[in-house]
TIDREN-87398 format. One record per residue (C-alpha): residue number from 1; x, y, z. Coordinates in steps of 0.001 Angstrom, whole numbers, plus 500000, padded with zeros to 6 digits. Last residue first. Example, Ala and Ser with C-alpha at 12.3 -4.5 7.8 and 13.67 -1.06 7.14 Angstrom:
2
<bavex num="2" u="513670" v="498940" w="507140"/>
<bavex num="1" u="512300" v="495500" w="507800"/>
END
This chain:
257
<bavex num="257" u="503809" v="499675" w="503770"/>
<bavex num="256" u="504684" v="502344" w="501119"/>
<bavex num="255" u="504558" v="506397" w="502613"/>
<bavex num="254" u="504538" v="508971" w="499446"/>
<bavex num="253" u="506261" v="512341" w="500504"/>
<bavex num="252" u="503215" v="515001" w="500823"/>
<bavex num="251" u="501589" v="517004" w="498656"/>
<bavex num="250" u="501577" v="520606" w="498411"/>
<bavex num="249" u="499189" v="523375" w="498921"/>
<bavex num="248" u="497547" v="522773" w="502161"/>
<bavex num="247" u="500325" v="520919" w="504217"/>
<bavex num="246" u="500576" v="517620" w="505912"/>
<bavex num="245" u="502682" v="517649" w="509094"/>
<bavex num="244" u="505205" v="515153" w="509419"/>
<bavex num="243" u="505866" v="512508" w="512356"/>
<bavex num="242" u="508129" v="509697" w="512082"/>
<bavex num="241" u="509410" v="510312" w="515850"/>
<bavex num="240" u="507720" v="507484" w="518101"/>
<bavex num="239" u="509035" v="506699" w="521884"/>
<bavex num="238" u="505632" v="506736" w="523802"/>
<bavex num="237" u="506357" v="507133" w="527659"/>
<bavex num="236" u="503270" v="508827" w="527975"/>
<bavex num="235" u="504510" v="512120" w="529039"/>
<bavex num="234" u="507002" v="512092" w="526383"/>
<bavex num="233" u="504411" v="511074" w="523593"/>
<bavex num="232" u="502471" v="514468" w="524794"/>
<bavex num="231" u="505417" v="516695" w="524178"/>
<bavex num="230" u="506543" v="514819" w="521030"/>
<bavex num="229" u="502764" v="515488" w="520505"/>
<bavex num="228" u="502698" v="519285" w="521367"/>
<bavex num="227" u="506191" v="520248" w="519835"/>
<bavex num="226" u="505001" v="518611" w="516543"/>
<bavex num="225" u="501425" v="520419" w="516456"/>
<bavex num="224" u="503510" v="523942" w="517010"/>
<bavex num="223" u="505857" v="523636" w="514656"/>
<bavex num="222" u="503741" v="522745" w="512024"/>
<bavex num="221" u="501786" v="526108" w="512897"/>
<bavex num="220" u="497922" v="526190" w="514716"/>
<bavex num="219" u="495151" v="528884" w="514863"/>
<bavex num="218" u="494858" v="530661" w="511175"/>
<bavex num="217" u="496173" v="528360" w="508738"/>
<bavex num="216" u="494560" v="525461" w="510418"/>
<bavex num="215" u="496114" v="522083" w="510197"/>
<bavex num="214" u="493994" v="519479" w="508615"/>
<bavex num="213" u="496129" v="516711" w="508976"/>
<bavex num="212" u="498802" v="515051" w="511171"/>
<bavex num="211" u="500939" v="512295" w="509621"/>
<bavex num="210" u="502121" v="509804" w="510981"/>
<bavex num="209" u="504493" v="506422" w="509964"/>
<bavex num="208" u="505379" v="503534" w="510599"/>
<bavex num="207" u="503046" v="502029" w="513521"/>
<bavex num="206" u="503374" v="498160" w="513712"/>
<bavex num="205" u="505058" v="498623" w="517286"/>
<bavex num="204" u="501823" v="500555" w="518368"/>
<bavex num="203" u="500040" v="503854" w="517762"/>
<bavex num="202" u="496785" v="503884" w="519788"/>
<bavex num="201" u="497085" v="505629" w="523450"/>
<bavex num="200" u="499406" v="508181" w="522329"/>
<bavex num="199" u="497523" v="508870" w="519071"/>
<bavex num="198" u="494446" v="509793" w="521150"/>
<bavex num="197" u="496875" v="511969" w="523329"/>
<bavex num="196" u="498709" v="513736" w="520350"/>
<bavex num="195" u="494883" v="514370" w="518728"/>
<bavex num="194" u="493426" v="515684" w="521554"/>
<bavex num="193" u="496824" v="518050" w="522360"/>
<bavex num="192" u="497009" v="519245" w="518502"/>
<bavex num="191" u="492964" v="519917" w="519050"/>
<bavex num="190" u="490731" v="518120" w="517331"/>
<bavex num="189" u="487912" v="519395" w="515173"/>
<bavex num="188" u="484369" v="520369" w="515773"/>
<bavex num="187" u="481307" v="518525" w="516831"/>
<bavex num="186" u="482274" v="518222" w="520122"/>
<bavex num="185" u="483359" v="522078" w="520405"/>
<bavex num="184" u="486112" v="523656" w="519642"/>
<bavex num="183" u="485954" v="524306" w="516235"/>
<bavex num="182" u="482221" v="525239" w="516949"/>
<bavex num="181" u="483087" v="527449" w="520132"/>
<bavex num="180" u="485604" v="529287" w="518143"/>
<bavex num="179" u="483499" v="530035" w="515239"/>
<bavex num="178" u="480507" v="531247" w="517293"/>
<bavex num="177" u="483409" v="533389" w="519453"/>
<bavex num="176" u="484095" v="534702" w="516201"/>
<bavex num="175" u="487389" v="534555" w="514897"/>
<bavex num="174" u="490455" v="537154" w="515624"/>
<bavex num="173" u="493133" v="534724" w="517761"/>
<bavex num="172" u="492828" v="534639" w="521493"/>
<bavex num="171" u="491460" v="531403" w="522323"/>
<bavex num="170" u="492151" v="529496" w="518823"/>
<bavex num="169" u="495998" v="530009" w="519496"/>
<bavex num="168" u="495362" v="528647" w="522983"/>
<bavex num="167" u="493623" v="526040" w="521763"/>
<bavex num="166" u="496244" v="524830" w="519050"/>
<bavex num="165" u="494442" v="523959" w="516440"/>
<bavex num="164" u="493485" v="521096" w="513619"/>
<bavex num="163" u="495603" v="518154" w="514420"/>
<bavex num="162" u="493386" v="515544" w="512294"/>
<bavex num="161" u="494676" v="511920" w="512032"/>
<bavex num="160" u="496574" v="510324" w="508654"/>
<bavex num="159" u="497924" v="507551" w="510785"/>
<bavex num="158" u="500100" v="505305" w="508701"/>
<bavex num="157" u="501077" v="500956" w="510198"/>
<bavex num="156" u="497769" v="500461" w="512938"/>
<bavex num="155" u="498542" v="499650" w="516408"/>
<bavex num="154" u="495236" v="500669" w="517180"/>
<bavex num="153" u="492334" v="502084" w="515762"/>
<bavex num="152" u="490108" v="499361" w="515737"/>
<bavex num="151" u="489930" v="498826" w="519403"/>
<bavex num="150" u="490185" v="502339" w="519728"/>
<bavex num="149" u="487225" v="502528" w="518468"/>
<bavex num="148" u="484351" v="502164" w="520977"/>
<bavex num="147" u="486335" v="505199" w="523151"/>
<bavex num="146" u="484361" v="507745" w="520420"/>
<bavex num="145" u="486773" v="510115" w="518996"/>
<bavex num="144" u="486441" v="513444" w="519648"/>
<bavex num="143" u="485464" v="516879" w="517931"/>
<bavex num="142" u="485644" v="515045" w="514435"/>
<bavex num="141" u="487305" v="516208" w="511078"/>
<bavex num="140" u="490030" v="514079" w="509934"/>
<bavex num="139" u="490875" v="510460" w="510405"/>
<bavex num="138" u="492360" v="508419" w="507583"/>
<bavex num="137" u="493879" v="505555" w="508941"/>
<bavex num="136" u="496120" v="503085" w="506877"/>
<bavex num="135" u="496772" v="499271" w="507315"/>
<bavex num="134" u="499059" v="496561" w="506411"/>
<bavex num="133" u="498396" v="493071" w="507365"/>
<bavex num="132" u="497625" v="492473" w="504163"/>
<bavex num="131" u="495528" v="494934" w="503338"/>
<bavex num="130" u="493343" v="497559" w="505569"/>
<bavex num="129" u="492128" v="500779" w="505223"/>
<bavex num="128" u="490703" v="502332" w="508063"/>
<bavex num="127" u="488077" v="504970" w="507377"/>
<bavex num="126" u="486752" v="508128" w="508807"/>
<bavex num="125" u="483284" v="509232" w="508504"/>
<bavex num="124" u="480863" v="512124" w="508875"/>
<bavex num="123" u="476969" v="512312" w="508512"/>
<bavex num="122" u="474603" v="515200" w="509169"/>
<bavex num="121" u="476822" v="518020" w="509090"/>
<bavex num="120" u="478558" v="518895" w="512235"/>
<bavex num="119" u="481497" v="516807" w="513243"/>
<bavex num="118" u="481580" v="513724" w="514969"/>
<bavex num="117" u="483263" v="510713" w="513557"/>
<bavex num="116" u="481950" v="507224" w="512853"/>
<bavex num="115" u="484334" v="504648" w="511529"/>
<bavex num="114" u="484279" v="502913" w="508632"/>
<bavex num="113" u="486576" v="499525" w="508207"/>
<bavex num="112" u="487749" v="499571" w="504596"/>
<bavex num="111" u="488660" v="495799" w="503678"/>
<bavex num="110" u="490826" v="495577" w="500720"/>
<bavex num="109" u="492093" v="491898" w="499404"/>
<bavex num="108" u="488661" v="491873" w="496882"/>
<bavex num="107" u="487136" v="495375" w="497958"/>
<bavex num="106" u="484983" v="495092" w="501101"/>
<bavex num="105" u="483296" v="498298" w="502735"/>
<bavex num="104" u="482565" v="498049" w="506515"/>
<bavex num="103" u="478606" v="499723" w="507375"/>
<bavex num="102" u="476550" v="502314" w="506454"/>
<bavex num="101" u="477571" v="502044" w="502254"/>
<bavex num="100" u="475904" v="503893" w="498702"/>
<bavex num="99" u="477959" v="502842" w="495451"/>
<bavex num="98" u="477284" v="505632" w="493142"/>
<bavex num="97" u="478582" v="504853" w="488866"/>
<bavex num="96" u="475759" v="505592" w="487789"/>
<bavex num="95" u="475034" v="508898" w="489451"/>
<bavex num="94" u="471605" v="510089" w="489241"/>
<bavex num="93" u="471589" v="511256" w="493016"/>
<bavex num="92" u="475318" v="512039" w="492207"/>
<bavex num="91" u="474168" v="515320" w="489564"/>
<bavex num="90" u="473095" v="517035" w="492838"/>
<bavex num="89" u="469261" v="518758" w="492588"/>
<bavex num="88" u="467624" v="517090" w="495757"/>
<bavex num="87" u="470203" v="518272" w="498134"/>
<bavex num="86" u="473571" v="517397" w="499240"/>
<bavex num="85" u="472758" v="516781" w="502705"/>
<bavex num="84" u="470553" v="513917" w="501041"/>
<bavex num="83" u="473166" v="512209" w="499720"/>
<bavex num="82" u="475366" v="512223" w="502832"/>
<bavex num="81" u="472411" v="510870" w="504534"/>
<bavex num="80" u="472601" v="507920" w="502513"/>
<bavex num="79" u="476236" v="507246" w="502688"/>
<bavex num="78" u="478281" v="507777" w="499991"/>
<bavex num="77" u="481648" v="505342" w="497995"/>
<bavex num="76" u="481982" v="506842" w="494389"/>
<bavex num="75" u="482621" v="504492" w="491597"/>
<bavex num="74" u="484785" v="506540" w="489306"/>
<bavex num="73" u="483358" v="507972" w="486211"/>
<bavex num="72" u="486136" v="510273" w="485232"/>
<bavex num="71" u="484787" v="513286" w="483582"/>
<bavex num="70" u="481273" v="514216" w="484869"/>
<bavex num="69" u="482480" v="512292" w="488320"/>
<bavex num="68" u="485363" v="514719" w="488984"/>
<bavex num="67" u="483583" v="517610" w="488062"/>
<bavex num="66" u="481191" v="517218" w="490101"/>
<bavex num="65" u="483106" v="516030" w="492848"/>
<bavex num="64" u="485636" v="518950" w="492634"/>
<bavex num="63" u="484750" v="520538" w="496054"/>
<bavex num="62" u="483807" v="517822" w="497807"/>
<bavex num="61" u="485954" v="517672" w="501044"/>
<bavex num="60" u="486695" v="521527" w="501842"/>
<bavex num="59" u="482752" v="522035" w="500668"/>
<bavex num="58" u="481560" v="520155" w="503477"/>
<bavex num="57" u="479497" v="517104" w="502361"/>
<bavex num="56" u="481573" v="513843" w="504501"/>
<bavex num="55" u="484494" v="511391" w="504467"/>
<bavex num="54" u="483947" v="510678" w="500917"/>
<bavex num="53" u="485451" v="507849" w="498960"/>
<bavex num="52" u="486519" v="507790" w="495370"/>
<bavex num="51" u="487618" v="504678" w="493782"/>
<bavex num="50" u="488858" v="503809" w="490567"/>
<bavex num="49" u="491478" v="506982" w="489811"/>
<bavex num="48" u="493035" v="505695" w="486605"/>
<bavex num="47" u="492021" v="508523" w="484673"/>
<bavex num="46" u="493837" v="510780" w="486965"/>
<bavex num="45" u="497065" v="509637" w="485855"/>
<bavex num="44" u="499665" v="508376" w="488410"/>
<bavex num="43" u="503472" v="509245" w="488002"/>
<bavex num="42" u="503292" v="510858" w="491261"/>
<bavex num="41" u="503803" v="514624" w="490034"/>
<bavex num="40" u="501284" v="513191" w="487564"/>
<bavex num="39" u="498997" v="512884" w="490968"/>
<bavex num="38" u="499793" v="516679" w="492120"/>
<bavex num="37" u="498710" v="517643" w="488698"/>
<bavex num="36" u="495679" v="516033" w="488182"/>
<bavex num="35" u="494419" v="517049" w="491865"/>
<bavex num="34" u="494919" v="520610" w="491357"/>
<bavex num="33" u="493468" v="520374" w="487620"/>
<bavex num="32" u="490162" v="518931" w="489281"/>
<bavex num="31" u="490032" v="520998" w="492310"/>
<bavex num="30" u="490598" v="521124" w="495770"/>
<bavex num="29" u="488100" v="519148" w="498345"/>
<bavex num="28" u="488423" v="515681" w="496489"/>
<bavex num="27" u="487930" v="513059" w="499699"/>
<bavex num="26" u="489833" v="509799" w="499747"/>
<bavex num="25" u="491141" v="509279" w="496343"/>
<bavex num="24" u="491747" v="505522" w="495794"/>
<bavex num="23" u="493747" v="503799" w="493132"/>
<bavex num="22" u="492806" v="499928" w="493341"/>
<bavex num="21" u="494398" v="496791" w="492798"/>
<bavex num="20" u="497295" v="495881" w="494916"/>
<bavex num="19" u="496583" v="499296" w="497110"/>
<bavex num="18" u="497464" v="502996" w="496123"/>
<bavex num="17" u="495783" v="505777" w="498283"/>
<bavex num="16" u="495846" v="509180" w="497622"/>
<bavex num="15" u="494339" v="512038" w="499797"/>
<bavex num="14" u="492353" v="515558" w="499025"/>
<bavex num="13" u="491593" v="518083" w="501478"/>
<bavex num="12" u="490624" v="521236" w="500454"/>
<bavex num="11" u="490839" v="525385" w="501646"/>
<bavex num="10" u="490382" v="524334" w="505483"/>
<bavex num="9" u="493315" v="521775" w="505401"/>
<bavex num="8" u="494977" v="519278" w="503651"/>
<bavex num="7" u="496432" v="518741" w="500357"/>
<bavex num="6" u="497989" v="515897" w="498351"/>
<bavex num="5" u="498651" v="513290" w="500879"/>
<bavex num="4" u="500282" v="510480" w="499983"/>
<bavex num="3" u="499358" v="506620" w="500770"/>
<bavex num="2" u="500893" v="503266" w="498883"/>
<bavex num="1" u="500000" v="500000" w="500000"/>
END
């Protein structure tokens, strides 16, 4: 399994994700030439792109769908309420090619174990893609992460997990106390000390890699997520230092396990 990310954050999230026989995009939040380019920079065309799935309907996550599916005719992975929190008008209602799931996805050798996130629109997802023995978290967009889990969770090889703010950062910096209570709030995004702890209590000797996601421009810096969790691992006793930040406007290096 292959895994890069090619943008993250609160202008469009998009993710690659090679396995023995599929090409996977999870979530298409930039755009269509965006995403073409950043996969030819990986020697991957864009017509090969099989799979498509979608964590959830926010405009960050789906901004190219459209125009993705008019062109390329991937088979598209929704849930129901998804659908409907798109509206009655969306060209994927009369989508051929739209493959509607509520529980665990199975793909020949690929099992994608969904897991249910909080965040407020009416349905969010992660997944955990599995092959192998090898497997690969996506994780982005969630006030907390339900206990029921972890289970799942751990010991996994790539985490691609949300470190969205710095609290303090979020505190006093210029958005609306609305704003700040949502991003805060349960149905939010993760903090860089939520996320550090959660990863704490999860990574395990398989673990090769992490990546944390979905950084905001405005209340968190690279720096600042990596000093929290090699902070956080300390306290726990958790000796792990393959840890990059993903970024909004460039891909990251590809991860094989």
């Amino acid at each position: 399994m292959k895994v890069s990310v090619l943008a993250s954050g609160s202008k469009g999230n998009v993710t690659y994700v090679e396995t023995s026989n599929h090409k996977i995009l999870l979530d298409l939040g930039t755009n269509v030439k965006y995403i073409k380019e950043k996969l030819l920079e990986l020697e991957i065309l864009i017509d090969d792109i099989d799979i498509i799935l979608i964590s959830h309907i926010h405009n960050d996550h789906i901004n190219a769908l459209t125009k993705f599916i008019n062109k390329y005719r991937p088979k598209v992975y929704m849930t129901n309420k998804m659908i409907e929190e798109l509206g009655s008008n969306h060209p994927i209602r009369n989508y051929s090619n739209l493959i509607l799931f509520e529980d665990d996805i199975y793909l020949d050798k690929l099992k994608i174990v969904v897991i249910k996130t909080s965040h407020d629109t009416k349905d969010s997802k992660g997944y955990i893609l599995k092959e192998d023995n090898k497997s690969i978290v996506y994780l982005t967009d969630t006030g907390y992460l339900n206990q029921k889990y972890f289970s799942k969770l751990k010991n996994c090889s790539v985490y691609l997990f949300e470190s969205n703010h710095d609290v303090e950062m979020l505190i006093n910096g210029k958005y609306p106390q609305w704003l700040k209570d949502r991003v805060i709030g349960p149905y939010g995004h993760l903090s860089n000390r939520d996320a550090s702890i959660y990863l704490a209590r999860l990574i395990g000797n398989n673990t090769k890699k992490i990546i944390l996601m979905h950084l905001s421009e405005h209340n968190n810096t690279s720096k600042l997520a990596l000093e929290t969790i090699y902070s956080i691992f300390e306290e726990y006793n958790v000796n792990f230092d393959n840890i990059s930040c993903a970024m909004q406007n460039d891909k990251t290096e590809v991860i094989e396990v």
